[in-house]
ZAMARGU-4260 file (C-alpha; in steps of 0.2 Angstrom, whole numbers, plus 5000, padded with zeros to 4 digits):
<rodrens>
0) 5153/5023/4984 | 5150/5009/4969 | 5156/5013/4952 | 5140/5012/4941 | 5145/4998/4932
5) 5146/4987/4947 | 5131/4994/4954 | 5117/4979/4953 | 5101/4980/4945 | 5088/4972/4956
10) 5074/4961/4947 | 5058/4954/4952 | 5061/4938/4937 | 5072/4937/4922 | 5057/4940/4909
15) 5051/4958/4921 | 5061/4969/4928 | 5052/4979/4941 | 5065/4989/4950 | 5081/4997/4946
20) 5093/5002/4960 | 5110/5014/4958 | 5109/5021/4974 | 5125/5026/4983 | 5133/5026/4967
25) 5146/5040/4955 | 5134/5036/4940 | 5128/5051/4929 | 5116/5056/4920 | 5124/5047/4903
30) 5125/5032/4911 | 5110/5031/4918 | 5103/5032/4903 | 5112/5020/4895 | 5112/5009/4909
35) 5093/5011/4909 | 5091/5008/4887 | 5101/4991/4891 | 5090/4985/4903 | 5078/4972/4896
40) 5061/4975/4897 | 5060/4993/4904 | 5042/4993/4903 | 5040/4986/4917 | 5048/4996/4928
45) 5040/5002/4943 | 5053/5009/4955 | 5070/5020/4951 | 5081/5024/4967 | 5097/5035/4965
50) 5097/5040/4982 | 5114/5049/4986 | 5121/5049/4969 | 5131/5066/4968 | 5137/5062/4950
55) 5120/5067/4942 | 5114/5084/4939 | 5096/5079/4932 | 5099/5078/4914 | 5092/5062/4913
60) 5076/5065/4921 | 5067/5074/4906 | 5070/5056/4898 | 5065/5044/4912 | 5046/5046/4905
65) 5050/5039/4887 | 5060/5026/4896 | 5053/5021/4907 | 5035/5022/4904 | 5026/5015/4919
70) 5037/5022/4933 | 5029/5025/4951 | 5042/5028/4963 | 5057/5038/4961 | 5067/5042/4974
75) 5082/5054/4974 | 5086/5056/4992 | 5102/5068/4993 | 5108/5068/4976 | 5112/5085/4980
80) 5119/5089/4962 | 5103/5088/4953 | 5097/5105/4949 | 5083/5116/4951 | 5080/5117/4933
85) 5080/5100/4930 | 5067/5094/4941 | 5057/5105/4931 | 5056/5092/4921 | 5048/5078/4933
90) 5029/5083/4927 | 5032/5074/4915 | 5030/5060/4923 | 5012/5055/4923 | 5012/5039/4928
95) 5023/5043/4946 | 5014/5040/4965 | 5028/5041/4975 | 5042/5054/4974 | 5057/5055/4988
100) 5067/5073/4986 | 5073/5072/5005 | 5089/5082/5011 | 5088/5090/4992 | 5091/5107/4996
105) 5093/5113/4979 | 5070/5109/4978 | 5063/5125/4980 | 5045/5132/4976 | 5047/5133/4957
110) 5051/5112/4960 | 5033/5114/4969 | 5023/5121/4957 | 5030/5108/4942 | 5027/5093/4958
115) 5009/5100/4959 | 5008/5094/4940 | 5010/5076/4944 | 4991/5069/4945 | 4993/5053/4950
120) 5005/5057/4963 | 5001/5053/4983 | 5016/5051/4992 | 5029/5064/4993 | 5043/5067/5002
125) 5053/5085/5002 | 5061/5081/5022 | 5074/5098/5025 | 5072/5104/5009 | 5075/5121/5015
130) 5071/5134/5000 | 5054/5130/5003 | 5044/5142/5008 | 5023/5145/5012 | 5024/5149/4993
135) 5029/5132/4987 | 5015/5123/4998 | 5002/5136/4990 | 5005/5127/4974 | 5008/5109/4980
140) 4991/5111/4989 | 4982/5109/4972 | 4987/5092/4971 | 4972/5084/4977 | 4978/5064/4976
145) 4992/5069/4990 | 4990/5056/5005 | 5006/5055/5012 | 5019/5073/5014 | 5032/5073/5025
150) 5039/5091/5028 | 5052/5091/5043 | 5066/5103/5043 | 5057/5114/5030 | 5061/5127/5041
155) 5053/5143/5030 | 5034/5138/5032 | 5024/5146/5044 | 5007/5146/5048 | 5001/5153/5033
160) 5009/5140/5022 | 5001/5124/5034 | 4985/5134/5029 | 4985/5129/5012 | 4987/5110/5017
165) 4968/5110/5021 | 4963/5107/5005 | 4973/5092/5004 | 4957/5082/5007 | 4964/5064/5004
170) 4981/5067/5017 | 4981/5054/5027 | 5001/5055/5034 | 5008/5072/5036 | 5025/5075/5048
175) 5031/5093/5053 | 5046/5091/5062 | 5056/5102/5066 | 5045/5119/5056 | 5048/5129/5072
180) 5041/5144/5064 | 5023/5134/5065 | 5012/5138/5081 | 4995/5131/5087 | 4985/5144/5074
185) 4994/5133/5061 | 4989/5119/5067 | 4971/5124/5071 | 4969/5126/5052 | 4972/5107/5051
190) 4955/5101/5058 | 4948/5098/5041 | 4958/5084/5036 | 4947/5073/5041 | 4956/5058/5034
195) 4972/5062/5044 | 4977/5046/5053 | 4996/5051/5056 | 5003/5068/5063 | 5020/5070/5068
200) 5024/5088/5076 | 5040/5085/5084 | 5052/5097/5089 | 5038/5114/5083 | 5041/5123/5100
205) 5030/5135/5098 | 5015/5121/5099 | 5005/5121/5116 | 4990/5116/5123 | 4976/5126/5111
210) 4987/5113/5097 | 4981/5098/5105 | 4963/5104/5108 | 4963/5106/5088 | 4970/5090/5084
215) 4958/5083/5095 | 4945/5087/5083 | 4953/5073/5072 | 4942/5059/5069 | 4954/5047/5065
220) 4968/5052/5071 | 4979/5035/5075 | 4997/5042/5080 | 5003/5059/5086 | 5020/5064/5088
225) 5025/5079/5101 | 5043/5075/5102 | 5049/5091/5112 | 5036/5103/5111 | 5037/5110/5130
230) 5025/5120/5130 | 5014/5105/5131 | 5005/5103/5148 | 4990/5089/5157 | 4979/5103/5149
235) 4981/5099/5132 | 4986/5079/5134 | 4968/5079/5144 | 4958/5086/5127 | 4966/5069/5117
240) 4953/5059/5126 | 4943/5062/5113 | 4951/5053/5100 | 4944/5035/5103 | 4956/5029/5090
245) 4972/5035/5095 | 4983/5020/5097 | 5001/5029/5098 | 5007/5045/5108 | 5024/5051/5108
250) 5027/5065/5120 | 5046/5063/5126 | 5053/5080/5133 | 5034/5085/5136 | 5042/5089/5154
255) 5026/5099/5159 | 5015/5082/5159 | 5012/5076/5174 | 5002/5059/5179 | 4985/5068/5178
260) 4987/5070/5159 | 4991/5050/5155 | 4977/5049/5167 | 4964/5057/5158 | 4969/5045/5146
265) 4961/5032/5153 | 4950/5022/5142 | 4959/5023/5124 | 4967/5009/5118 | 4988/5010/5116
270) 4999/5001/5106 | 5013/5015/5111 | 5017/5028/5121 | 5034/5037/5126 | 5033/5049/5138
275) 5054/5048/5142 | 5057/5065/5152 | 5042/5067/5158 | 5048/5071/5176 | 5032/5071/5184
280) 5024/5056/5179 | 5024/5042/5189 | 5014/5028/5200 | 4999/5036/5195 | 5002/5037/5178
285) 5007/5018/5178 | 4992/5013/5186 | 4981/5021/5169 | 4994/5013/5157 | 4992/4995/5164
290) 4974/4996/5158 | 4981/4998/5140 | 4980/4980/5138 | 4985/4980/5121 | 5001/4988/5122
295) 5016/4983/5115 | 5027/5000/5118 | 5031/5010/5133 | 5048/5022/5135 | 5046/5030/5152
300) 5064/5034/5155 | 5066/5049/5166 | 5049/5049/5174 | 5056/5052/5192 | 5040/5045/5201
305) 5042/5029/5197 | 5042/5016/5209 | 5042/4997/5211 | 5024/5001/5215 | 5020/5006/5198
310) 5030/4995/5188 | 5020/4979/5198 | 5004/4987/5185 | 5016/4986/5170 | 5014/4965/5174
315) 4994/4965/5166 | 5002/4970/5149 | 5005/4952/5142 | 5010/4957/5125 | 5022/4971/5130
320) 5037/4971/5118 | 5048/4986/5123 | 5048/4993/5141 | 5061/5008/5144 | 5063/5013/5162
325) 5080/5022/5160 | 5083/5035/5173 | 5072/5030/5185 | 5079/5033/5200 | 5068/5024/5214
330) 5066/5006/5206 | 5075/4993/5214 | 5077/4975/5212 | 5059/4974/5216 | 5054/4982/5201
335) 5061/4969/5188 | 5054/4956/5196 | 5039/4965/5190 | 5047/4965/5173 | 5052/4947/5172
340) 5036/4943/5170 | 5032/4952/5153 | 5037/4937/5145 | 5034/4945/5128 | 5048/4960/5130
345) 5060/4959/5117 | 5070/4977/5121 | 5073/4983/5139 | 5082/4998/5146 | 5086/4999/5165
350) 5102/5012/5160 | 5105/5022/5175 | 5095/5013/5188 | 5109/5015/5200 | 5099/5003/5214
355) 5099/4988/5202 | 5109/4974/5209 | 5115/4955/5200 | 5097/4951/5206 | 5088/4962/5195
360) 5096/4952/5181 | 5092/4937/5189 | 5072/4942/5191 | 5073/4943/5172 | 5079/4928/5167
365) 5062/4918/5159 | 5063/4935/5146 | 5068/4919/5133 | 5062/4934/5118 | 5075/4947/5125
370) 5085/4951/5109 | 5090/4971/5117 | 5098/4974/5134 | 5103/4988/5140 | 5111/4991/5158
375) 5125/5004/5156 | 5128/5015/5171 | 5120/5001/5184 | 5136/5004/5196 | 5130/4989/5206
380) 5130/4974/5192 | 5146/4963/5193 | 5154/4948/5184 | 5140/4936/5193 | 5127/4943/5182
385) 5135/4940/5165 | 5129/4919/5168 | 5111/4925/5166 | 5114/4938/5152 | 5122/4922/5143
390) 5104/4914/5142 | 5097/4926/5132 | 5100/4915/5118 | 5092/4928/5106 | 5101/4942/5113
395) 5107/4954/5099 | 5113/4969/5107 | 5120/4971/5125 | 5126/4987/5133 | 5136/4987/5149
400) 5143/5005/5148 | 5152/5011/5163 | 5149/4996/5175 | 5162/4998/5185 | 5161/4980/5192
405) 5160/4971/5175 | 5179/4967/5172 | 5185/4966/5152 | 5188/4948/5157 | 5169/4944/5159
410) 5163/4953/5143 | 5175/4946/5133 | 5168/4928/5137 | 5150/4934/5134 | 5158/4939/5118
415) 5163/4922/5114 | 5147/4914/5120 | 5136/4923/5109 | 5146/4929/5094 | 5129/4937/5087
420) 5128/4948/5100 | 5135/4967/5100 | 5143/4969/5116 | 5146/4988/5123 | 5157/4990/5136
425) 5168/5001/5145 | 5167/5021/5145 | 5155/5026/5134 | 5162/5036/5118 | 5163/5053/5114
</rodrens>
């Protein structure tokens, strides 16, 4: 933690100044103030961040507008001393867009109502802000200009509050991970954003396949975000076909997808697409997402029916940057030849492919963009592959956790080598 008065102002140029920067500081409320009356040319400031200053309370903010007069973005992420009261005083803000209140647990649905004041607001982030309640979003939903909102960890919503986010006509980014206490009615009241390009529903268990069918109706709905919602199956994946501009689809720990879900898929153009613990997807599956010839992201760790076979489909993606295939137990050296000719890759997993031998390694060495490798638990490498891991001249981050056959002697060299690379060895810790 900085003292205030070390803490640096940022600036765009000496005669503007355009941002001011005390994050991560003990500054309070007086001298920020001060700080802020010092500053040359205030007027000009567009951006305040005090994220995790725990020495303000919010006495300063009724005097940020007279200040600092054309202020857009404000972002107090966990300053957790700031009181409820005070953030009463944030309408008074008129010229703000952006406001960042994440892990403030103090913002509660009276904060809302004085939030839903700010007209030229649009994004706004309240991220496990836990007095909230279906209430607060009652009251935000009459601010109209709203295009970004992120709500994860507000775990007090329900259904009846995501209701009230359909009059939010302009929304076009709204996340709702972790509100466990939202089901697919919830979601079904949803379809009338039709601006809605980004949807993040990660971790809302009590999601399944009627959820999906809704979001479907999305016109142009880009990314969608499952991230453990179990109660996903093919059934509801299949009713996605439908939105032709879906370019990003996050369904790890979906373990009820199967290969006939990505393969209704077929047709849609991917950039991304995680499906790590999806047990039962494999070959098949691989076949449907080699046709995605656009794209750059694929996590398939822990899908069990994974082959060499399929990965050979994996080699028409020519712009492929990340390719996990952690946990796959069947592939063997085979496979990352496959993979060694994705000669755009910069990350790559094999952790926990037991069968990979020093030839694997071998089979990947044109991969001259490789700046992530991850092997830990490959029980089979030894010191012989450690001369093609050297090569990777824009390596950055190497892990080799529990390879048994790897001696302390061979990773120290790579170590010296490539200084810029952060080497994990050893038993992995706790």
């Amino acid at each position: 933690m900085q003292n205030a008065a070390e803490q640096p102002i940022f600036a765009a140029g000496e005669q503007a100044v355009n941002e001011l920067d005390y994050s991560f500081s003990d500054i309070t409320d007086s001298e920020l103030i001060n700080q802020i009356a010092q500053t040359s040319a205030t007027a000009s400031v567009k951006v305040l961040r005090l994220r995790d200053c725990p020495g303000l309370t919010g006495a300063a903010l009724s005097e940020l507008g007279q200040h600092l007069p054309a202020l857009e973005t404000l972002d107090l992420r966990r300053s957790q001393g700031i009181s409820a009261a005070a953030l009463e005083s944030l309408a008074d803000l008129a010229t703000l867009r952006e406001l960042k209140l994440s892990d403030c647990r103090q913002v509660d649905d009276a904060a809302l109502t004085s939030i839903a004041g700010l007209r030229s607001l649009q994004r706004l982030d309240i991220v496990n802000c836990t007095a909230i309640t279906d209430a607060g979003l009652k009251q935000l939903a009459s601010q109209q200009n709203l295009d970004y909102l992120l709500l994860g960890g507000c775990v007090q919503i329900s259904d009846r509050g995501i209701s009230e986010l359909a009059r939010l006509s302009e929304l076009e980014d709204l996340r709702l991970v972790n509100c466990e206490r939202i089901t697919s009615d919830g979601v079904a009241t949803l379809v009338g954003l039709r601006r809605l390009k980004y949807l993040n529903l990660g971790f809302c268990r009590g999601l399944d396949d009627r959820a999906l069918t809704a979001v479907s109706q999305l016109p142009l709905l880009q990314e969608l975000r499952l991230t453990g919602c179990e109660q996903v199956t093919d059934t509801g994946v299949a009713a996605l076909s439908a939105c032709r501009n879906l370019q990003r689809l996050g369904l790890t720990g979906c373990y009820r997808v199967t290969d006939t879900g990505v393969m209704a898929l077929a047709g849609l153009d991917f950039r991304e697409i995680g499906l790590l613990g999806c047990h039962g997807v494999g070959d098949a599956a691989l076949t449907t997402i080699g046709t995605f010839r656009n794209l750059r992201m694929a996590h398939l760790g822990e899908c069990r029916g994974i082959t060499d076979a399929g990965v050979r489909n994996l080699e028409y993606l020519p712009d492929l940057q990340a390719l996990s295939l952690a946990a796959c137990p069947e592939i063997t050296d085979t496979a990352a030849a496959s993979v060694g000719r994705l000669r755009q890759l910069k990350v790559l997993s094999f952790s926990l492919c037991e069968q990979l031998t020093d030839q694997a390694v071998a089979r990947i060495a044109m991969l001259r963009h490789l700046e992530e490798l991850y092997l830990a638990d490959c029980i089979r490498l030894t010191n012989a592959c450690m001369t093609t891991v050297a090569g990777f001249e824009r390596l950055r981050t190497l892990h080799l956790y529990s390879c048994p056959r790897i001696t302390v002697d061979a990773v120290s060299r790579q170590r010296v080598l490539r200084p810029n690379c952060d080497v994990h060895a050893g038993e992995r810790p706790l």
